[in-house]
N, C-alpha and C positions, 0 to 999 in steps of 0.2 A: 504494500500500500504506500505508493507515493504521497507526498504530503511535506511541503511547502511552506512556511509560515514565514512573509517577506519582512524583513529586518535588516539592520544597518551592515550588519555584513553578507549579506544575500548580493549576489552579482546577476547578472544580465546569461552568462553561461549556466548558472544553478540552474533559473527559470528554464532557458532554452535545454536545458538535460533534462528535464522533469516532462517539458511537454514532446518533445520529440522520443522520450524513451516509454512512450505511456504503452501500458499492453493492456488496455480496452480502450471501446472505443469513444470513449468521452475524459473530458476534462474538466473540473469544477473550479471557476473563480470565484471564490465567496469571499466574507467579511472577514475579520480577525476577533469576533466575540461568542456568545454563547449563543446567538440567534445563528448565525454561521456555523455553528459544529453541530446544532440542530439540523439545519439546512442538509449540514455533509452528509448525517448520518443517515436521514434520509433516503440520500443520492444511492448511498452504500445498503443501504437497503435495499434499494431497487436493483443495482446491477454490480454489489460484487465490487472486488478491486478495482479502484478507480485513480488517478491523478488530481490530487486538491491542491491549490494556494489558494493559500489564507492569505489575504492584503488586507493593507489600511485603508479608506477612504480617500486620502490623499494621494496615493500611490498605485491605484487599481488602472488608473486611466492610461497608463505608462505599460505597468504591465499588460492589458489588454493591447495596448497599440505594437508590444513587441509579439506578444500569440501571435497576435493578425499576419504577422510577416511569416509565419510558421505555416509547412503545409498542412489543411487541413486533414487532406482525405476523405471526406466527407463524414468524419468522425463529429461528435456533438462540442459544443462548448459550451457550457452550462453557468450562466451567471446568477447569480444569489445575494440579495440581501445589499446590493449597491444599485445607489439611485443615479440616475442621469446627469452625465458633467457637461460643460459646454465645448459642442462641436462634436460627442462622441460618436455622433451618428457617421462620419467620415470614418472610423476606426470600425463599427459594427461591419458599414459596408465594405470595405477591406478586408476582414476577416471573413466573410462573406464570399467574396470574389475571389479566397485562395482557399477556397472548399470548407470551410466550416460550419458545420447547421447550428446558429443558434440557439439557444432557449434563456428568456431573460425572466428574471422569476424576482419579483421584488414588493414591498410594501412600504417602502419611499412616496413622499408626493410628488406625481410628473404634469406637468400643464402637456393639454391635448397637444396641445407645438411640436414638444419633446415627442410625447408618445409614436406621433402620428412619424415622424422624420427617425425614429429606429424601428419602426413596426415592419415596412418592407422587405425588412436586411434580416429580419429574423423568423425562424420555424415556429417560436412561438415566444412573444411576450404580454406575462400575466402581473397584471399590479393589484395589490387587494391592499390597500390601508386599512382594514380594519380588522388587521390579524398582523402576524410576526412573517418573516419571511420563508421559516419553518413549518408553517402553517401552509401556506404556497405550494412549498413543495410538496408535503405528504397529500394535500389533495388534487396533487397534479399527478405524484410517481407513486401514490401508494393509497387509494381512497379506501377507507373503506377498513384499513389495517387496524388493527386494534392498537398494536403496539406502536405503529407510527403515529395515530392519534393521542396518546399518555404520553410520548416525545415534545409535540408539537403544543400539547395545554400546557405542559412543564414551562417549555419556553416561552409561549407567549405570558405566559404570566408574570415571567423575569422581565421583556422586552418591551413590555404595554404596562408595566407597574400596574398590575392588576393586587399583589400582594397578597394574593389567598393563596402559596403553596410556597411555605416557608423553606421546600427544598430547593425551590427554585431560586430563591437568595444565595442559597450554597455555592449553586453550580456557575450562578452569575459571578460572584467574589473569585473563585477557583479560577475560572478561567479566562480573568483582569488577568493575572500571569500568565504569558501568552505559552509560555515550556508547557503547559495541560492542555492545551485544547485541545490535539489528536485525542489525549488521554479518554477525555470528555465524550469527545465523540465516538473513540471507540465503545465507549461504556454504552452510550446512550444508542449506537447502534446496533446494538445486542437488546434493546429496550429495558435498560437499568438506567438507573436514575443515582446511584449512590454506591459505593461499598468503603471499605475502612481505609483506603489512600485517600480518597476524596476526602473524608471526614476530617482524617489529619488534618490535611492541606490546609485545611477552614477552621479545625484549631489553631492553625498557628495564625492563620491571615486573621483573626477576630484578637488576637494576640495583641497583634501591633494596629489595629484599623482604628480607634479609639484614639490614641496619640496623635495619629496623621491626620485626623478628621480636625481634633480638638488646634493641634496646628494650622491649619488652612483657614477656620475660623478666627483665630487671633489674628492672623495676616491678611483679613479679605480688606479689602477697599471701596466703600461704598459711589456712585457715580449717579446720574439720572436724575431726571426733574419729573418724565411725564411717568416714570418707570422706577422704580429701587432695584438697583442693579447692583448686585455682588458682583467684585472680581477675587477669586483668591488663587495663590499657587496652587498643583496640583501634590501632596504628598503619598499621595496613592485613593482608590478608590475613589474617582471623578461622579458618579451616579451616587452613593451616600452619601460622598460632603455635598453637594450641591442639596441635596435635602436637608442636611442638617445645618445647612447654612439658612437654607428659608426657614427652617423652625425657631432656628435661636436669632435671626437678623429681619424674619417677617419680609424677607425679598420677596419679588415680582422677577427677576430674571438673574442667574448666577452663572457665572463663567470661572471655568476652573481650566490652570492655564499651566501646562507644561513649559521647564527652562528654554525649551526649543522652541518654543511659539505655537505649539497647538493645543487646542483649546477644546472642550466639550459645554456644553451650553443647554441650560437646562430653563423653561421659563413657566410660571402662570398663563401669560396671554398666550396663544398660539402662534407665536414669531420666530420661533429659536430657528426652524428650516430657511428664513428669508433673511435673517440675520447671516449665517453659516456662508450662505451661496454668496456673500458678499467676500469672504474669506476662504473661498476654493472648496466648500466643502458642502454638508447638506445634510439631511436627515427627517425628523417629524418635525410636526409643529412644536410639540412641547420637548425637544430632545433633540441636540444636532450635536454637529463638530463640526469645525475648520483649524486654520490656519493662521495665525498671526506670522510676516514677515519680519520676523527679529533678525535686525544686523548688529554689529559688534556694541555700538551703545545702547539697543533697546535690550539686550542680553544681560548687558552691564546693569541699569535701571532697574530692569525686572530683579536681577541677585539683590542688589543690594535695597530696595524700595519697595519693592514687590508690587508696583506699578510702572509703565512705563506710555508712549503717545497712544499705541493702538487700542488702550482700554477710554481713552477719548475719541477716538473715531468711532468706537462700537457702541457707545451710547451714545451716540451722535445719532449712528444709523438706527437704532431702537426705537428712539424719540420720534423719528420721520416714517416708520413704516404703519 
């Protein structure tokens, strides 16, 4: 089982080793979180040894435009759990035109524009917002399955903060370290939801998640006039803190912000997707990510201030949507 999970030292040859050496005939591009190793497992459900990279949102558009130059074959290319970037439809249809059949499976928000300008280039793209992208797939590759349906409420309930399947908290902390998420998937596509590695893992991460959280909070910085907008560092666990920042700072929108400049974005009003896409990136209405372009003094700013310009441009743009 091939399997991919693209990171700072991942190269351009790894990728191309992975999808030219596949022995079936598909390839899964998914996310790098727990709706994504639902996704996988899924996939692996339905057919067996498969080829997955796992990407970040910021990085998927790149790797897809490298696949694209790969020969298809007429083998599948199976996207997951990534929403539409700008111009991607020039990369679908590419990939397209060197023998790839699509299948784009997502529950991102797409304006008909988008939809309609990657819909031709592919064998099949399915958008449902009002489920996980996990959910997608088992009722596209697997209807009807017992055990792929107890996969897919597991996840949506981590992925849509539904908050009624306390295991689901587990598996969502667990696999914030990206080293677990084969793990994860493997587990979950044998239709297991838990055993005594996973538990560990969640003892130790509930260990330290209290410190990191209670730090992000003494260092938020509050911004906004039409909005209360938290910004705080990221010490781990972006999806907690940003709740436990609304509950103890009574926010309307919180940004938790990696040394690197990326950011996850968490809001009350339904904005956090059209905020994001301002910043290269995208997601729900109440739940996105992007990209801050930190150069050597916003790097600087951010360490030592734990504010820096682009948390003024981003309630900036808050304020006007």
């Amino acid at each position: 089982m091939v399997s991919v999970i693209d990171g700072r030292k991942t190269t351009d040859e790894d990728l191309t080793g992975a999808v030219t050496g596949r022995k079936a005939g598909i390839v899964h591009l998914t996310h790098n979180d727990l709706d994504a190793a639902g996704a996988d497992a899924i996939h692996r459900m339905k057919y067996g040894t498969i080829t997955t990279i796992f990407s970040s949102v910021g990085r998927y558009s790149a790797i897809f435009a490298l696949i694209a130059t790969l020969p298809g074959k007429g083998d599948i290319l199976s996207i997951s759990d990534l929403g539409y970037q700008s111009a991607i439809e020039e990369t679908v249809k590419a990939a397209a035109e060197n023998g790839w059949r699509i299948e784009w499976r997502d529950h991102h928000r797409w304006t008909d524009a988008e939809a309609d300008g990657v819909r031709p280039h592919c064998a099949l793209l399915h958008i449902d917002t009002s489920v996980c992208a996990t959910a997608v797939a088992a009722r596209d590759l697997m209807p009807g399955d017992a055990k792929a349906e107890k996969v897919a409420r597991l996840v949506c309930d981590y992925d849509l903060w539904k908050k009624e399947d306390p295991q689901a908290d587990v598996l969502g902390q667990v696999t914030q370290r990206r080293q677990h998420l084969t793990y994860v998937r493997n587990l979950l596509a044998q239709g297991k939801v838990t055993d005594r590695r996973v538990e560990g893992i969640y003892a130790e991460i509930r260990a330290g998640m209290d410190a990191d959280i209670g730090a992000s909070i003494r260092q938020a910085k509050i911004y906004g006039k039409k909005y209360r907008i938290a910004f705080a560092p990221l010490h781990g666990y972006p999806s907690e803190t940003a709740h436990a920042i609304r509950d103890a700072m009574k926010t309307d929108i919180e940004v938790i912000v990696s040394g690197n400049g990326r950011f996850s974005i968490r809001s009350v009003p339904p904005v956090s997707h059209l905020i994001a896409r301002h910043y290269g990136g995208g997601g729900h209405p109440n739940a996105a990510g992007g990209t801050f372009s930190f150069n050597l003094i916003d790097r600087f700013l951010f360490w030592l201030l734990k504010r820096n310009r682009h948390f003024n441009d981003l309630a900036r743009i808050a304020e006007t949507i």
